[in-house]
VOTORTOR-844799 format. One record per residue (C-alpha): x, z, y; residue number from 1. Coordinates in pm, 1 decimal. Layout:
# residues N
<atom><px>X</px><pz>Z</pz><py>Y</py><nr>NUM</nr></atom>
...
***
This chain:
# residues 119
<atom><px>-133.8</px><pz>-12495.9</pz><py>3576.5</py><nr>1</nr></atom>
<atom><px>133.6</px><pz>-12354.5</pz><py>3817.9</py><nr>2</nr></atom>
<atom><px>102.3</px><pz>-11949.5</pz><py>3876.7</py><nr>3</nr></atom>
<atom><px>61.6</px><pz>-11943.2</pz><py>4244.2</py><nr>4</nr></atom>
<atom><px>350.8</px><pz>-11939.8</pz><py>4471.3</py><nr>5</nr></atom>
<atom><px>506.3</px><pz>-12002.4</pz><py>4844.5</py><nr>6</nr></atom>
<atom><px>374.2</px><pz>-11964.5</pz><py>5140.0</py><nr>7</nr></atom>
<atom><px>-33.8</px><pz>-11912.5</pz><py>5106.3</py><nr>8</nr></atom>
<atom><px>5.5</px><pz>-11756.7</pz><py>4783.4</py><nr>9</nr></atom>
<atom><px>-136.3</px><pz>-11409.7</pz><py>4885.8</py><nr>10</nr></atom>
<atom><px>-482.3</px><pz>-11570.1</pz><py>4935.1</py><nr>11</nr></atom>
<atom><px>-545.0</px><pz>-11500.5</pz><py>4598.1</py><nr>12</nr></atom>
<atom><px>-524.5</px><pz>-11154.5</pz><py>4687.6</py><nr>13</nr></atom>
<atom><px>-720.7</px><pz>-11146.1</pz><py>5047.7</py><nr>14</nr></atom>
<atom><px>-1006.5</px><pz>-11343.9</pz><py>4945.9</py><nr>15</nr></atom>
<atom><px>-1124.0</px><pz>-11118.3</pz><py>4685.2</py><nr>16</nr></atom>
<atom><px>-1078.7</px><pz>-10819.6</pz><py>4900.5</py><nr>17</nr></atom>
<atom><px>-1251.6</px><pz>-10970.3</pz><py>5212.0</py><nr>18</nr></atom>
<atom><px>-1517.6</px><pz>-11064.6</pz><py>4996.2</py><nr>19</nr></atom>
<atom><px>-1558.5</px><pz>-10741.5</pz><py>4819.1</py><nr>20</nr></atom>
<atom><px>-1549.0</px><pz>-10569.4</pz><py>5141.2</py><nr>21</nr></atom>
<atom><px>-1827.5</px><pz>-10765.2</pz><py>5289.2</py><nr>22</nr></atom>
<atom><px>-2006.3</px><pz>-10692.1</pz><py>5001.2</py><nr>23</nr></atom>
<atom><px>-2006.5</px><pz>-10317.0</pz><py>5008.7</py><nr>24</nr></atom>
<atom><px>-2065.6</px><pz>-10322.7</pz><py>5362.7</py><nr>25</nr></atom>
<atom><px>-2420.7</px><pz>-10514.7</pz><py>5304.1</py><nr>26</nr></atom>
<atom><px>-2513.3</px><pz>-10343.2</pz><py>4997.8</py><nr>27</nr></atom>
<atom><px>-2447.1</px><pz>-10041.5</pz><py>5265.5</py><nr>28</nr></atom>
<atom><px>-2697.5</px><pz>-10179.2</pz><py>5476.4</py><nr>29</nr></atom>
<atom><px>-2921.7</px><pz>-10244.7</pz><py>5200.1</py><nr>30</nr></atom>
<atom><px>-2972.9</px><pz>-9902.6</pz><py>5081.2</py><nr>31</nr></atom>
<atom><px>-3000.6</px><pz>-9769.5</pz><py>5425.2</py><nr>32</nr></atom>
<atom><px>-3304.3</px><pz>-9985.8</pz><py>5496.3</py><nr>33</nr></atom>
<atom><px>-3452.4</px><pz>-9877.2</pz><py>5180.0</py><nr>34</nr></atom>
<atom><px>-3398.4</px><pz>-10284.4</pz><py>5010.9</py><nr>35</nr></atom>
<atom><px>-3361.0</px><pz>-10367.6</pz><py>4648.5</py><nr>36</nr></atom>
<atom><px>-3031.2</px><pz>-10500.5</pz><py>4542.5</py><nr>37</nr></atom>
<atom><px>-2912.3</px><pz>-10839.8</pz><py>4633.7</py><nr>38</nr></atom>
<atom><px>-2871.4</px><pz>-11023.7</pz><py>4301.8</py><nr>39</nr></atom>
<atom><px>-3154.0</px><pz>-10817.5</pz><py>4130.1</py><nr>40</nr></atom>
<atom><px>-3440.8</px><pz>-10945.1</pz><py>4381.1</py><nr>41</nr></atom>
<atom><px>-3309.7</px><pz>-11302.1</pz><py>4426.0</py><nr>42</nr></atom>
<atom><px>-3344.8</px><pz>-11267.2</pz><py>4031.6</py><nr>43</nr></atom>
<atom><px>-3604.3</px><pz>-11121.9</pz><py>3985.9</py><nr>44</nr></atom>
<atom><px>-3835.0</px><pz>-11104.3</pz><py>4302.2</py><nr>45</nr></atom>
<atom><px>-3978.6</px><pz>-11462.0</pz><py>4343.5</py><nr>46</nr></atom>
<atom><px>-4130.6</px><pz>-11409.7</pz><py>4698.7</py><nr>47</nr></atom>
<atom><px>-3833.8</px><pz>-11257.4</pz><py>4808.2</py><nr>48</nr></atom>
<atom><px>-3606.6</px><pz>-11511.9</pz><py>4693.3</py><nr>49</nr></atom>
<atom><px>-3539.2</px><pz>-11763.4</pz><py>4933.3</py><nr>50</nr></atom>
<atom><px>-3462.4</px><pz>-11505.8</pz><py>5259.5</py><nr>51</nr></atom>
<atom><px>-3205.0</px><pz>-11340.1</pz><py>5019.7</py><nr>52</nr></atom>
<atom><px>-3072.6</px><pz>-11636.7</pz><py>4892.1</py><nr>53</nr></atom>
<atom><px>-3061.2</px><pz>-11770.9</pz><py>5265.2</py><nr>54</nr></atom>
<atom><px>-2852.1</px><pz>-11388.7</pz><py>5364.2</py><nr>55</nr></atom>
<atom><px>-2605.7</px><pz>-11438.7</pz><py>5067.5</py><nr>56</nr></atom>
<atom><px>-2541.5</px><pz>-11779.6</pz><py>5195.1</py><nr>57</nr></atom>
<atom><px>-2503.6</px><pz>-11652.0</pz><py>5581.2</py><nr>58</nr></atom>
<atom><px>-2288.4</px><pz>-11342.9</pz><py>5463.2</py><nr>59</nr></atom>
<atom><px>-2069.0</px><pz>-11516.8</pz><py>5216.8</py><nr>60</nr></atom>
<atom><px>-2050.2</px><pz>-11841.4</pz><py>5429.5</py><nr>61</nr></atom>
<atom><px>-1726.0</px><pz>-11705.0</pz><py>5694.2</py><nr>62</nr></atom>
<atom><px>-1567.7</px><pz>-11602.1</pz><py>5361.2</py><nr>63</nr></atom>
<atom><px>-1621.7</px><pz>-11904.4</pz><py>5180.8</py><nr>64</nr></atom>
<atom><px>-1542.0</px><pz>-12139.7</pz><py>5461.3</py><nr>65</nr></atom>
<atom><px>-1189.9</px><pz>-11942.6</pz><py>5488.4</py><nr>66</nr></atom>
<atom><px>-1109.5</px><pz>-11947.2</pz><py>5143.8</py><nr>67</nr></atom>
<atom><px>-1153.5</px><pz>-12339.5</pz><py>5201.9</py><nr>68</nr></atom>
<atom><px>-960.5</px><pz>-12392.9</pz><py>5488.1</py><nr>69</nr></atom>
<atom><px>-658.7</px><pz>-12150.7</pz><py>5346.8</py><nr>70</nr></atom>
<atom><px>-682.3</px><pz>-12368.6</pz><py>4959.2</py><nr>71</nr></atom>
<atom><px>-667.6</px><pz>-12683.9</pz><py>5201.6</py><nr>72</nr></atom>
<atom><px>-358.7</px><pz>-12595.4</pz><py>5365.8</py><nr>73</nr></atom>
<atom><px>-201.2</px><pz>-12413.7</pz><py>5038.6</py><nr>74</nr></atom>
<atom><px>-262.1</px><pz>-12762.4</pz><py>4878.6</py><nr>75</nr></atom>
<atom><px>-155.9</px><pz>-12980.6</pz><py>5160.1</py><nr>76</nr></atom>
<atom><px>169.4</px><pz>-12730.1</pz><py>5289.1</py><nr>77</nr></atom>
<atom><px>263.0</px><pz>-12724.5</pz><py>4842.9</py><nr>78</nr></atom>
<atom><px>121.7</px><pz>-12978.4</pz><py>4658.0</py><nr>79</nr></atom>
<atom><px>125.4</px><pz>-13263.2</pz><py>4948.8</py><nr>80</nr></atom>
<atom><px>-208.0</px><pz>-13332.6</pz><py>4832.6</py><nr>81</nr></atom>
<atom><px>-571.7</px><pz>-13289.6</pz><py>4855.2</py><nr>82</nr></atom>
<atom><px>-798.7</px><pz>-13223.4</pz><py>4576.1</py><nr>83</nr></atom>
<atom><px>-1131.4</px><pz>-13143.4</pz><py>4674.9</py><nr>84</nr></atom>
<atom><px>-1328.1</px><pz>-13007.2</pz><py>4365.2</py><nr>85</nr></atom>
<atom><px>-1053.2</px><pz>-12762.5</pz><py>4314.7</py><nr>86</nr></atom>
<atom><px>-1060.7</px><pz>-12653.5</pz><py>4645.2</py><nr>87</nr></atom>
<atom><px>-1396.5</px><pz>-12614.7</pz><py>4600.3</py><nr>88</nr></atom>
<atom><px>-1403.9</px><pz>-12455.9</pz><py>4289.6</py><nr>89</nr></atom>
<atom><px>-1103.6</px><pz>-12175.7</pz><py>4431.8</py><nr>90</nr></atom>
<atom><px>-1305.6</px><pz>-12092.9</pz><py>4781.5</py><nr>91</nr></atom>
<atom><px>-1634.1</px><pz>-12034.7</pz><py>4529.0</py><nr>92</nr></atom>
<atom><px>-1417.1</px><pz>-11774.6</pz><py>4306.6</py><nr>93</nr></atom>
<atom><px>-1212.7</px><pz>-11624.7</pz><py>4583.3</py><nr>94</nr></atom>
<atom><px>-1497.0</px><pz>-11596.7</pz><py>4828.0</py><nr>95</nr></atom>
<atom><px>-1811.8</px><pz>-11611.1</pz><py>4649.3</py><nr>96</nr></atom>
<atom><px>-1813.2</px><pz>-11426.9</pz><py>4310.6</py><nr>97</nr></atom>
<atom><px>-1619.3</px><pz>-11112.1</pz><py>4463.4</py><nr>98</nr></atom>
<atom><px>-1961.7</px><pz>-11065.9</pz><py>4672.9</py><nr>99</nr></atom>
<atom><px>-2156.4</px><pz>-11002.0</pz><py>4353.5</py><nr>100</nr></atom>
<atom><px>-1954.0</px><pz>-10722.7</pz><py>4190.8</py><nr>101</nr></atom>
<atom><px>-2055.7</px><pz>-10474.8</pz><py>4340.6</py><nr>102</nr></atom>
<atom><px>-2374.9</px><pz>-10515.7</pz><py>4303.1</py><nr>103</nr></atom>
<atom><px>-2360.7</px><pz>-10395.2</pz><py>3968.6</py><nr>104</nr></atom>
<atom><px>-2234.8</px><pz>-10046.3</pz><py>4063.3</py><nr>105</nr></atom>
<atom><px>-2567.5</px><pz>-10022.5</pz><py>4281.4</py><nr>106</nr></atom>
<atom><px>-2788.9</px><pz>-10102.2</pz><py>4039.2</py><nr>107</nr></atom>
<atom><px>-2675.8</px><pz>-9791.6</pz><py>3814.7</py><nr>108</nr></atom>
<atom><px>-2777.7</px><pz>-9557.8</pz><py>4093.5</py><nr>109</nr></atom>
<atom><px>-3065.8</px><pz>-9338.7</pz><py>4054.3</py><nr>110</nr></atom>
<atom><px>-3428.5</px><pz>-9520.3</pz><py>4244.0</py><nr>111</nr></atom>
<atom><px>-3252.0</px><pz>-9893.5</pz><py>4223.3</py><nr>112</nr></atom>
<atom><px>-3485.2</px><pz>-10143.4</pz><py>4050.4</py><nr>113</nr></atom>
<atom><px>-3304.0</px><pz>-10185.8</pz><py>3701.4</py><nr>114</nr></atom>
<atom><px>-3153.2</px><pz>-9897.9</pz><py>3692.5</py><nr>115</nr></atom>
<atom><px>-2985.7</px><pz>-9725.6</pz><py>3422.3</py><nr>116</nr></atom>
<atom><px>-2800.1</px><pz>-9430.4</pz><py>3337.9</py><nr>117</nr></atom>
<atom><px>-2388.0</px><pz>-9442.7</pz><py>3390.5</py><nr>118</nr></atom>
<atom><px>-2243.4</px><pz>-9406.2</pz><py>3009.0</py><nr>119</nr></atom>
***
């Protein structure tokens, strides 16, 4: 595997941070209105579930679909190619797993279902 280079290169940093961003933002929202954390109730909270799991999607959807469209050009501009599952696989890391992180540092705070004390 090549280390990533050239011209779209940087995605690798921007997609995690718009992600991340995103992320805090909601969880934001969240604990202004008083709502259990994102990962813990679609978890955990079975009649809850599917309207989180349908937010996630909506919230992490612009991200994702970017991540897609920059891996498509990064592979088509340097590689002259297209390969699908990896740019699949890229837009879910970049865009999609940086929205879960910090849900963890929520959960630790004080009245959050699962919480626990910071060690």
């Amino acid at each position: 595997m090549a280390r990533p280079v050239g011209v779209l290169a940087l995605r690798f940093v921007l997609q995690p941070i718009a992600s991340t961003v995103l992320a805090i933002r909601d969880r934001i929202e969240d604990a202004r209105n008083g709502r259990s954390p994102y990962f813990w109730t679609a978890l955990h909270n079975s009649a809850e579930r599917a309207a989180r799991l349908r937010e996630g999607l909506v919230a992490t959807g612009k991200v994702v679909v970017s991540a897609l469209a920059l891996d498509t050009a990064y592979q088509i501009i340097e590689l002259k190619n297209f390969y699908p599952f990896e740019a699949v696989t890229i837009a879910i890391v970049l865009g999609f797993l940086p929205y879960l992180c910090p849900e963890q540092d929520r959960r630790r705070t004080k009245g959050s279902p699962g919480a626990r004390p910071v060690t």
